[in-house]
C-alpha positions as CSV (number, residue, x, y, z in Angstrom):
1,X,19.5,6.3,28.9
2,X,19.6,2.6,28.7
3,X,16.7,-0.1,27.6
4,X,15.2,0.3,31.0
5,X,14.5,3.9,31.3
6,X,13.1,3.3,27.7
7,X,10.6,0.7,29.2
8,X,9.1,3.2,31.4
9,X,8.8,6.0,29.4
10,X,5.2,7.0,27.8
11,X,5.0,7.5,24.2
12,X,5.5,11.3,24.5
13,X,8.7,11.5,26.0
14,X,10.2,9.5,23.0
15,X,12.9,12.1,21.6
16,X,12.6,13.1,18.2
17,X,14.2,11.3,15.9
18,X,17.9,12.5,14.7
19,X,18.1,14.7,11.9
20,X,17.0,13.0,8.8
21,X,19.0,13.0,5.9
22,X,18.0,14.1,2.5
23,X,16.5,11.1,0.8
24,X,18.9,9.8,-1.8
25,X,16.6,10.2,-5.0
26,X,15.8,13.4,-3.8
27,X,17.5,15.6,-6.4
28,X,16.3,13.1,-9.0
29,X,13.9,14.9,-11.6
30,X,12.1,11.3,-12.2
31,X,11.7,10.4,-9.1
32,X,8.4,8.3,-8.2
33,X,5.5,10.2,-6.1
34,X,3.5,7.6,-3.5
35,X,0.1,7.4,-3.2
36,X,-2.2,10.0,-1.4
37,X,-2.8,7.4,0.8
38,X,-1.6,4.0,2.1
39,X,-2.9,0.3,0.9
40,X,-5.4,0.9,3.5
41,X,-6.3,3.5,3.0
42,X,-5.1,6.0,5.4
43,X,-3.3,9.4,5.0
44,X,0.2,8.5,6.1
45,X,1.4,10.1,9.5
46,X,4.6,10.6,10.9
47,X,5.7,7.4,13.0
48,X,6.5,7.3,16.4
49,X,10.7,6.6,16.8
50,X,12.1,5.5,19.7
51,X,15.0,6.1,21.6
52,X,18.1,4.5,19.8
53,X,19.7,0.9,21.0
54,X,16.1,0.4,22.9
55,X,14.9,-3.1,23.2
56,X,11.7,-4.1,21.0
57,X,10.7,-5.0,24.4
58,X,11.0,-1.1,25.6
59,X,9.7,-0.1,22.5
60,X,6.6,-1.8,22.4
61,X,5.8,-0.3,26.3
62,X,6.6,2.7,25.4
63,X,3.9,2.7,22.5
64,X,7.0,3.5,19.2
65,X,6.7,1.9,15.8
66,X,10.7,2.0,15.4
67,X,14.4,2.6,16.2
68,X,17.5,2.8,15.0
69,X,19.5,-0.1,16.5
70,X,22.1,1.9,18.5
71,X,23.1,5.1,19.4
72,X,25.1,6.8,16.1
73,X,23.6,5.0,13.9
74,X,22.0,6.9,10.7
75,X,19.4,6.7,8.1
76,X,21.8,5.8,5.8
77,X,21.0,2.5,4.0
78,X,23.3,-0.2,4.2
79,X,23.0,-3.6,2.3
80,X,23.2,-6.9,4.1
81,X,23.8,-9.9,2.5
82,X,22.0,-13.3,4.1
83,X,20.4,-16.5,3.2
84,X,17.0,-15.8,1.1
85,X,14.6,-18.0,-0.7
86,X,10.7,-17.8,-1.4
87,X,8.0,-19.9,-1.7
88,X,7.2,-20.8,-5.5
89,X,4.1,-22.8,-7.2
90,X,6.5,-25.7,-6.9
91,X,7.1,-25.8,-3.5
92,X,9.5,-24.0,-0.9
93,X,12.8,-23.4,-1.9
94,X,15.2,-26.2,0.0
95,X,18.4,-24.9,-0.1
96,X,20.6,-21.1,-1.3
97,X,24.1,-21.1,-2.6
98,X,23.9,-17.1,-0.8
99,X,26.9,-16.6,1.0
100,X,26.0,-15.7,4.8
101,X,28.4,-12.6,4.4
102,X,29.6,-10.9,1.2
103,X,32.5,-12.8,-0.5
104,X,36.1,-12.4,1.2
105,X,38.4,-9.4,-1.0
106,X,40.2,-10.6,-3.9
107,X,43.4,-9.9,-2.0
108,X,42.4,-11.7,1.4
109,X,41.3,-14.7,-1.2
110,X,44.0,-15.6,-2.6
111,X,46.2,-15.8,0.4
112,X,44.2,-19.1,1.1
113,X,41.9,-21.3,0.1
114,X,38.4,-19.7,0.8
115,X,36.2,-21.7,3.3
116,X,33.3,-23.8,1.7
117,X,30.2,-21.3,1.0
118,X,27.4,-21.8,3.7
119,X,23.9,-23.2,2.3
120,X,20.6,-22.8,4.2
121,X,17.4,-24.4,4.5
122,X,13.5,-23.2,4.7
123,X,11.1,-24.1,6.4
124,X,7.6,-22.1,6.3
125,X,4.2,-21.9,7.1
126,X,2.6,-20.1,4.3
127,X,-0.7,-18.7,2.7
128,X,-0.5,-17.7,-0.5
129,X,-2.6,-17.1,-4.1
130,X,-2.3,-17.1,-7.4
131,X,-4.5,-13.7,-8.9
132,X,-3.9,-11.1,-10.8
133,X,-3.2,-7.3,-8.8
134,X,-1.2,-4.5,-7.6
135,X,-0.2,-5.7,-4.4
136,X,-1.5,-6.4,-0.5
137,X,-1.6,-5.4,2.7
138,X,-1.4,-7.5,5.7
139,X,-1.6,-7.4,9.9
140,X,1.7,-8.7,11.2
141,X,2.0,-9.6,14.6
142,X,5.7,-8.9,15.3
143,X,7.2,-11.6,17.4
144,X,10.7,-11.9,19.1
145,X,11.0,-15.6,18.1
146,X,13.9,-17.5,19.3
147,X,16.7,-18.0,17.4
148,X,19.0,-21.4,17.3
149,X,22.5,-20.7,18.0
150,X,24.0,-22.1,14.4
151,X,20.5,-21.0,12.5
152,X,19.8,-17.8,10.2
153,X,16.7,-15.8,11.0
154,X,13.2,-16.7,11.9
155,X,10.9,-14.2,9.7
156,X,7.3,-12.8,9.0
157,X,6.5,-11.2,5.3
158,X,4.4,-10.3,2.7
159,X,6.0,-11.2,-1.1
160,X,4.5,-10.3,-4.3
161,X,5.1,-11.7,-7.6
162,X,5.0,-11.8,-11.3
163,X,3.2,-15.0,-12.6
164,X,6.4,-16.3,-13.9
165,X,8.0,-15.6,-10.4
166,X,11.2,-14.0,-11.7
167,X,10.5,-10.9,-10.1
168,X,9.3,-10.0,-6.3
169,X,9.5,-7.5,-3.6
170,X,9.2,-8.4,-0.2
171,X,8.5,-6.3,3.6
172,X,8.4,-7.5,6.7
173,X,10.0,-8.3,10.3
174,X,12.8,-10.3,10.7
175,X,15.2,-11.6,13.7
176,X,19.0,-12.6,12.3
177,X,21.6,-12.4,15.1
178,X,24.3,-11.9,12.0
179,X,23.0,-9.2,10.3
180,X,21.8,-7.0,13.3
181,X,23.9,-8.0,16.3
182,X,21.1,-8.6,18.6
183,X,18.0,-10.7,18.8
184,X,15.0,-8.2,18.6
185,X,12.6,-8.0,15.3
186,X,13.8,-5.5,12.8
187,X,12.1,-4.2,9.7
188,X,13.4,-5.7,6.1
189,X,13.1,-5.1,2.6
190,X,13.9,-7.5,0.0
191,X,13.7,-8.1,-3.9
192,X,14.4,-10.7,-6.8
193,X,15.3,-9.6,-10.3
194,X,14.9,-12.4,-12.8
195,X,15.2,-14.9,-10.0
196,X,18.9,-13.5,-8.8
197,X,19.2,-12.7,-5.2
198,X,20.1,-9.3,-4.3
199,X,20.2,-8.3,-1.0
200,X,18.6,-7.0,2.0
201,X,17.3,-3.3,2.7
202,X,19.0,-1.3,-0.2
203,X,20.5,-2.9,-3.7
204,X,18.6,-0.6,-5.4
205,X,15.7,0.4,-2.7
206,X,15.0,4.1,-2.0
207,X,14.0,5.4,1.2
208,X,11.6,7.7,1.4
209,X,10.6,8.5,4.7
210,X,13.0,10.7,6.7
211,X,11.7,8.7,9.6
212,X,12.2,5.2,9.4
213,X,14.6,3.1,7.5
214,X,14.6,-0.6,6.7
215,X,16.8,-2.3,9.3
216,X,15.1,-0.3,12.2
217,X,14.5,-2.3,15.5
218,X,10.5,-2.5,15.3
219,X,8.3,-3.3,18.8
220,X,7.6,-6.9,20.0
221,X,4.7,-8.2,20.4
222,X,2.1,-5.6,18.7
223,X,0.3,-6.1,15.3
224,X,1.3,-3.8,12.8
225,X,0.6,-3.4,9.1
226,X,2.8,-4.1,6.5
227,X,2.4,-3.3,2.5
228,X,3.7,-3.3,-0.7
229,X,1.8,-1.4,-3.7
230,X,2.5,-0.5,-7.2
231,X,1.8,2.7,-8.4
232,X,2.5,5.2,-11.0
233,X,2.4,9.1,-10.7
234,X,1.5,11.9,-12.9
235,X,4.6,11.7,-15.0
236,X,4.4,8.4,-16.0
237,X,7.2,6.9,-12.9
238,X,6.2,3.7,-11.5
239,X,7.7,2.1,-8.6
240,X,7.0,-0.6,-6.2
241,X,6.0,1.6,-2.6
242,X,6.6,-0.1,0.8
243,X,4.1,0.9,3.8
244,X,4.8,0.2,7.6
245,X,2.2,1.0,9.9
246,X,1.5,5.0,9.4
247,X,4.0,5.8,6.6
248,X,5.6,4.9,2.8
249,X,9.0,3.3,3.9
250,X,10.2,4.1,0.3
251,X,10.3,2.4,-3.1
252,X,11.8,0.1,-5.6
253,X,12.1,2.1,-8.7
254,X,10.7,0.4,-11.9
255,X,14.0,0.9,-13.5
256,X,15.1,-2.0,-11.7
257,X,13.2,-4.3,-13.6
258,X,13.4,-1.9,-17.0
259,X,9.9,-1.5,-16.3
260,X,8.8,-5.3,-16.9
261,X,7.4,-5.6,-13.6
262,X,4.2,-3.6,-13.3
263,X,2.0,-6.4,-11.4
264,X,2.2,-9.0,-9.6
265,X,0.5,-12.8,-10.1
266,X,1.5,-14.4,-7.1
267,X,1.3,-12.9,-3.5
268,X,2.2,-15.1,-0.3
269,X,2.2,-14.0,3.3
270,X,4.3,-16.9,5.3
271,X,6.6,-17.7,8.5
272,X,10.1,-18.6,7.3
273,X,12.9,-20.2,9.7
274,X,16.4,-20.6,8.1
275,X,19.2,-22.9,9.3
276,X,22.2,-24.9,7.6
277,X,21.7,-27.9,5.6
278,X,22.1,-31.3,7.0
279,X,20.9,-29.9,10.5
280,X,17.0,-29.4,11.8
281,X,16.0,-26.2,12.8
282,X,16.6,-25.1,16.5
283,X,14.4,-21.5,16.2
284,X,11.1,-21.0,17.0
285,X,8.8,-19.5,14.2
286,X,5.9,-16.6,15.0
287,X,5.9,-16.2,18.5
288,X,7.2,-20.1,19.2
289,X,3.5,-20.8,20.0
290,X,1.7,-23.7,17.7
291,X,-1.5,-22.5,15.7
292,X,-3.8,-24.2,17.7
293,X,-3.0,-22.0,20.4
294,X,-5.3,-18.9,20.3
295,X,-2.2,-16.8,21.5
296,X,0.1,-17.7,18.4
297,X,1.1,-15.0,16.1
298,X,-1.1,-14.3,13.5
299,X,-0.9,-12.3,10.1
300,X,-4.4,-11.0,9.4
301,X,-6.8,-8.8,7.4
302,X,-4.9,-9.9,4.2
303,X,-5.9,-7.5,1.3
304,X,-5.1,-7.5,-2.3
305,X,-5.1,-4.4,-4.1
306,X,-6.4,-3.8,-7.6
307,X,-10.1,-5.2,-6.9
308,X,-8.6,-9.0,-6.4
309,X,-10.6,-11.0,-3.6
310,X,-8.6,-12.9,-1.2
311,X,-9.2,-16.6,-1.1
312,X,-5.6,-17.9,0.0
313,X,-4.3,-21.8,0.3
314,X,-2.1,-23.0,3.0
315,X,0.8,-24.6,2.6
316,X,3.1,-26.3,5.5
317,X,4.9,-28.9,4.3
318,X,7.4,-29.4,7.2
319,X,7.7,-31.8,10.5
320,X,8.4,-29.0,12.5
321,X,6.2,-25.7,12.2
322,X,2.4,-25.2,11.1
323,X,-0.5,-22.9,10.3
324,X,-4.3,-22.5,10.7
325,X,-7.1,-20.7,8.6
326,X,-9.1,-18.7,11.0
327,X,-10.9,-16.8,7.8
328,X,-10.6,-15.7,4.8
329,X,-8.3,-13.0,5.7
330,X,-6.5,-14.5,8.6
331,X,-4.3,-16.9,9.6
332,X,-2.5,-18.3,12.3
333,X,1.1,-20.1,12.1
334,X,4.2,-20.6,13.6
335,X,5.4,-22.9,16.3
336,X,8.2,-23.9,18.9
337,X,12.1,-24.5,17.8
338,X,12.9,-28.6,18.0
339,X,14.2,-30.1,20.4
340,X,18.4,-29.3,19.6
């Protein structure tokens, strides 16, 4: 059935997800156990999947956390490579050197000159702290913000960092026309090993779940939470866990890191737009609404795990896009694309 069936089907007559595969690490002797529960708190529950190639649209009537993005695709994880940057201490990050697409073959290279790499800006709209903990949890409002023809992706995460801000591990939704062929929200992973880019939803990420994968088209519209916890078992094997909504995502093993990245000193939760350099941004941020606007997308209840107590800054420093402090704990941000 197509994206309109999908709109007017009730939650229960979602089909079962397809088979899962086997989780990759699963024949691994060291391989990390999660939590009992979530950063929330909760006993994780199996998530509610969608029917494959549905809109985020259909997906949020029809009351599902996720889908797979088209009919035959798998659970597999596949690495993306796309313009990143975070916010540091020192400001956003300007501009990336990140190719938008891996690097043409050797044998395809040499046959011409290669094209110039393409460079990206960022613009956010970002809360953030410097404390001392073992990660956070957050309410994201997932948005279907519009996207400028020529820019990247217009985001919403939650990043954690070590105080030196060489290492981080990132979650949350994402629109980026280039990486997932359409223009719905989908769910992203991301990490930074001594401040080198990796890239996007694998690189060294192990899913867990044998429900939903990082890449999955996630529902517009709805707040769901997002987290990102450290945590080491019985056996001594740490790993950086990744939560969406009612279940551990998977993890990023402490191996990555050779086990120097235990905690983090630095968490943000922001709004990032990303478009070439030398042009302004033409994509809206959030839901495209300005913070003033009680209807703009928020990210709310931020929590910090390991007995840290939230008392966030704002930082904004663009022409184009904003945020406001509502609490403590939540913020608003976001705004409408320029004028292009």
């Amino acid at each position: 059935m197509g994206a309109i069936s999908t709109l007017n089907a009730g939650a229960e007559q979602i089909p079962q997800p397809p088979a899962a595969v086997s989780s990759p690490a699963a024949a691994v002797d060291d391989t990390p156990d999660p939590p009992s529960t979530l950063p929330w708190g909760a006993k994780p529950q199996r998530l509610k999947i969608g029917r494959p190639g549905a809109s985020s649209k259909a997906l949020a009537a029809a009351g599902a956390d996720a889908a797979l993005s088209e009919p035959g695709d798998s659970l597999a994880l596949d690495p993306e490579f796309m313009p990143k940057g975070p916010v540091t201490k020192r400001g956003p990050r300007k501009t990336s050197g990140r190719p938008v697409a891996p690097p043409a073959p050797a044998r395809l290279s040499a046959l011409a000159d290669p094209p110039p790499e393409p460079r990206a800006s960022y613009y956010y709209s970002t809360a953030f702290q410097f404390v001392e903990n073992s990660g956070s949890y957050a309410n994201l409002v997932i948005s279907k913000p519009r996207l400028g023809a020529n820019d990247y992706h217009s985001l919403a995460e939650i990043a954690v960092q070590t105080p030196d801000e060489r290492q981080t591990v990132e979650v949350g939704w994402t629109v980026n026309r280039a990486m997932h062929g359409d223009d719905d929200p989908h769910l992203f992973v991301y990490h930074w090993i001594d401040k080198r880019e990796t890239c996007y939803n694998s690189c060294g990420f192990v899913r867990y779940s044998q429900t939903v994968k990082p890449g999955m088209k996630l529902p517009e519209g709805v707040s769901k939470r997002f987290g990102i916890q450290y945590f080491k078992d019985g056996d001594g094997n740490g790993a950086w866990w990744i939560a969406y909504d009612s279940e551990w995502v998977g993890f990023f093993p402490d191996t990555l890191w050779q086990g120097r990245f235990t905690s983090s000193g630095l968490v943000q939760w922001f709004g990032e737009v990303a478009s070439p350099v030398g042009a302004q941004p033409c994509s809206d941020m959030g839901n495209g609404l300005r913070p003033d606007d009680e209807r703009a997308a928020r990210i709310g209840t931020i929590s910090l795990l390991g007995g840290a107590e939230v008392s966030y800054s704002l930082k904004a420093e663009n022409p184009y896009y904003a945020n406001l402090r509502l609490s403590e704990r939540t913020m608003r941000y976001g705004g409408p694309a320029p004028a292009c």
